[in-house]
C-alpha positions in Angstrom: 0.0 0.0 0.0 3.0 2.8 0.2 3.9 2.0 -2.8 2.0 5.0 -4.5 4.1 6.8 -6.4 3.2 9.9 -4.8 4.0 8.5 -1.3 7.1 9.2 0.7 7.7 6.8 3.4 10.0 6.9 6.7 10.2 4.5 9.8 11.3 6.3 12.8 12.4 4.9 15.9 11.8 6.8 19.4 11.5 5.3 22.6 9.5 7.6 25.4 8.3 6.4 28.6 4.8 6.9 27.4 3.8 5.5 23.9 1.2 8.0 23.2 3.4 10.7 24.2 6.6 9.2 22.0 4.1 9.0 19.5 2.7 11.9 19.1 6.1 14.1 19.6 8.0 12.3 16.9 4.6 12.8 14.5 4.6 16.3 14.9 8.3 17.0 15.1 8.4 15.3 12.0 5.7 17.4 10.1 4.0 14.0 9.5 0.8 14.4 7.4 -1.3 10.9 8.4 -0.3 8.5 11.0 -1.0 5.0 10.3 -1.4 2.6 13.3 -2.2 -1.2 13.5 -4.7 -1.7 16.4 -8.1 -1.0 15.7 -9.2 -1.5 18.9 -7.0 1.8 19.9 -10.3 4.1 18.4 -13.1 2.0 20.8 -10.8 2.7 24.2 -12.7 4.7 26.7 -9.7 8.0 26.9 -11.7 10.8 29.1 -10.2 9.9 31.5 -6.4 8.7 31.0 -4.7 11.8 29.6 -1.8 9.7 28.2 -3.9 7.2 26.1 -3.0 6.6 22.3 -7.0 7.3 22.2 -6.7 10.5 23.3 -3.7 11.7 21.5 -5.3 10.4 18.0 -8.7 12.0 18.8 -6.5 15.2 19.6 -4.5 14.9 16.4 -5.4 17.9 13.2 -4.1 15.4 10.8 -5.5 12.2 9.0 -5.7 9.2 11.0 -5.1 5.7 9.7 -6.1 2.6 12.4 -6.4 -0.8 10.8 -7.0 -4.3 11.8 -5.4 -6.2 8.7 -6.3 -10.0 8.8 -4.8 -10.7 5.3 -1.4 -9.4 3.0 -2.1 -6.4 1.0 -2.0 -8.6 -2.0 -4.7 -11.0 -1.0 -7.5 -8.3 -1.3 -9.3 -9.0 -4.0 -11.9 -5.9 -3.5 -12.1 -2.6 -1.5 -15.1 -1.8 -0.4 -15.4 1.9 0.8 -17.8 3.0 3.8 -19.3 6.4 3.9 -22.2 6.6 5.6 -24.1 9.8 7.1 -23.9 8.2 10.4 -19.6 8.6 10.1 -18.7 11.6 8.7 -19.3 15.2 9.1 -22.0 17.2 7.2 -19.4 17.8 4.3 -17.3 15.2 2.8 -14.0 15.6 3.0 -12.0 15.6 -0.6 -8.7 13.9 1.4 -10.8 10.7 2.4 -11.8 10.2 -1.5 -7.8 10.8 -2.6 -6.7 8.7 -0.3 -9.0 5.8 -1.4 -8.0 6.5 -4.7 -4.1 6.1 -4.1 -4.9 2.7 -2.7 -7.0 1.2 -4.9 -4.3 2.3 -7.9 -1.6 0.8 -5.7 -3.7 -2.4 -5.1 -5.1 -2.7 -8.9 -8.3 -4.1 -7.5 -12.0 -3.1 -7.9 -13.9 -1.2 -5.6 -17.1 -1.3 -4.2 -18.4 2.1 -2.9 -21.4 1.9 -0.2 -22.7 5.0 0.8 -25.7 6.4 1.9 -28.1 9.0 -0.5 -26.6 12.4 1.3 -22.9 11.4 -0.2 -24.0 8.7 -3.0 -24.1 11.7 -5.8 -20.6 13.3 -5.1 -19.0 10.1 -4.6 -20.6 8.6 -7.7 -18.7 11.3 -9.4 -15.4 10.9 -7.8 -15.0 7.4 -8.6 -16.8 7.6 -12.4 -14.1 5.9 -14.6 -12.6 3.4 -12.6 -13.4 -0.1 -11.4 -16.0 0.8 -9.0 -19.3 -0.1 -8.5 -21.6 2.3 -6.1 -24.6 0.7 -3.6 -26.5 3.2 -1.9 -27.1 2.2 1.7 -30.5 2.4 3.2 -32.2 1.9 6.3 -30.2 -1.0 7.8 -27.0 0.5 7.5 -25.1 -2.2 9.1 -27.0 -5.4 8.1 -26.4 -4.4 4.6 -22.9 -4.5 4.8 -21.9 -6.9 6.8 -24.0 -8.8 3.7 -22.1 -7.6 1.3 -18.2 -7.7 2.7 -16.3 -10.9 2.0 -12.8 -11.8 4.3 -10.8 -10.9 1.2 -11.9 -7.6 1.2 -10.1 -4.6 2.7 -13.0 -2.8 3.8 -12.7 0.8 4.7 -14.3 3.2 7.0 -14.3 6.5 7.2 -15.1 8.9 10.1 -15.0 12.8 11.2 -15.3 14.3 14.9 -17.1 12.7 17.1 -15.6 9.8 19.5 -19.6 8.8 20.6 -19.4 6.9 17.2 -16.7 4.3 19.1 -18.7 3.7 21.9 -18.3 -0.7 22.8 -22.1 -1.2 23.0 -23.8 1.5 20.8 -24.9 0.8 17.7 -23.1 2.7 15.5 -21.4 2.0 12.1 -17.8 1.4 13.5 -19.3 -0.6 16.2 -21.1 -2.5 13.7 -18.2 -3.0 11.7 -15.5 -4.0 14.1 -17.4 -6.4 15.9 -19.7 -8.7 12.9 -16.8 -8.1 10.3 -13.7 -10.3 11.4 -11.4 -9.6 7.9 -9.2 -6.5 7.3 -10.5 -3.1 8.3 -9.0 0.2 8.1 -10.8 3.4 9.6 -9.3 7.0 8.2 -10.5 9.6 10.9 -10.0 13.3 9.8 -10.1 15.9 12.3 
């Protein structure tokens, strides 16, 4: 997935007493513009009230979030499928999200299924004309529908704005949903 030609990769190293703290120093000292981490369940941690959480520094970050829970090697995807639903993101969508889809679904040379509800289903219809994608527009049951639709060999992503009450254990919200009736790679791009 870095492979995109347009992507400039760099492992750094730092060691802190506090791995929220290490993180989040070296992120910013390093003018990093989205921070990719590998345990999901890192967004559904309860952080009001543990100031040095990796929670709370991601919820505090102003840049592009990447949290994944990747079951399979980038090369056995044999689909995306792209979650937007109204539910997840903020009143206006957010043009990064979309580019960033993009660059992996180049870098992965596989089709894409887009799943979206009617308030983005026009603009993102748009976005992806042209390529491999195929659009579903998401109704009333939300989360039944696609946990019908995702396979395991799917990279299924998620995107989400704002608002921590969406990772609430218990609620039942999308990335609630999501995380716990879909067992196969999932990645969830917050934006500030």
């Amino acid at each position: 997935m870095l492979t995109y030609p347009k992507t400039e990769t760099e492992l750094l190293q730092r060691i802190d007493q506090i791995k929220s703290v290490s993180i989040d120093r070296l992120f910013r000292e390093e003018n990093g513009s989205l921070l990719m981490l590998d345990d999901l369940d890192i967004l559904f941690q309860d952080h009001r009230e543990d100031d040095e959480s990796l929670a709370r520094m991601i919820w505090g970050l102003d840049k592009p979030v990447m949290v994944g829970r990747f079951t399979a090697a980038t090369e056995s995807f044999q689909r995306i499928v792209f979650v937007i639903a109204a539910q997840t993101v903020g009143v206006k969508l957010k043009r990064e999200i979309i580019d960033l889809v993009q660059a992996i679904q180049v870098t992965l040379d596989v089709p894409m299924l887009v799943m979206t509800t009617r308030t983005y289903f026009d603009e993102l219809n748009t976005a992806f004309s042209g390529e491999e994608t195929k659009m579903v527009r998401l109704g009333d049951d939300i989360i039944e529908t696609i946990l019908k639709e995702i396979k395991e060999e799917d990279l299924v992503i998620l995107s989400s704005m704002h608002s921590t009450n969406r990772f609430v254990p218990g609620e039942e919200t999308v990335p609630v949903g999501l995380k716990n009736g879909f067992s196969g790679s999932l990645v969830i791009f917050h934006l500030p």
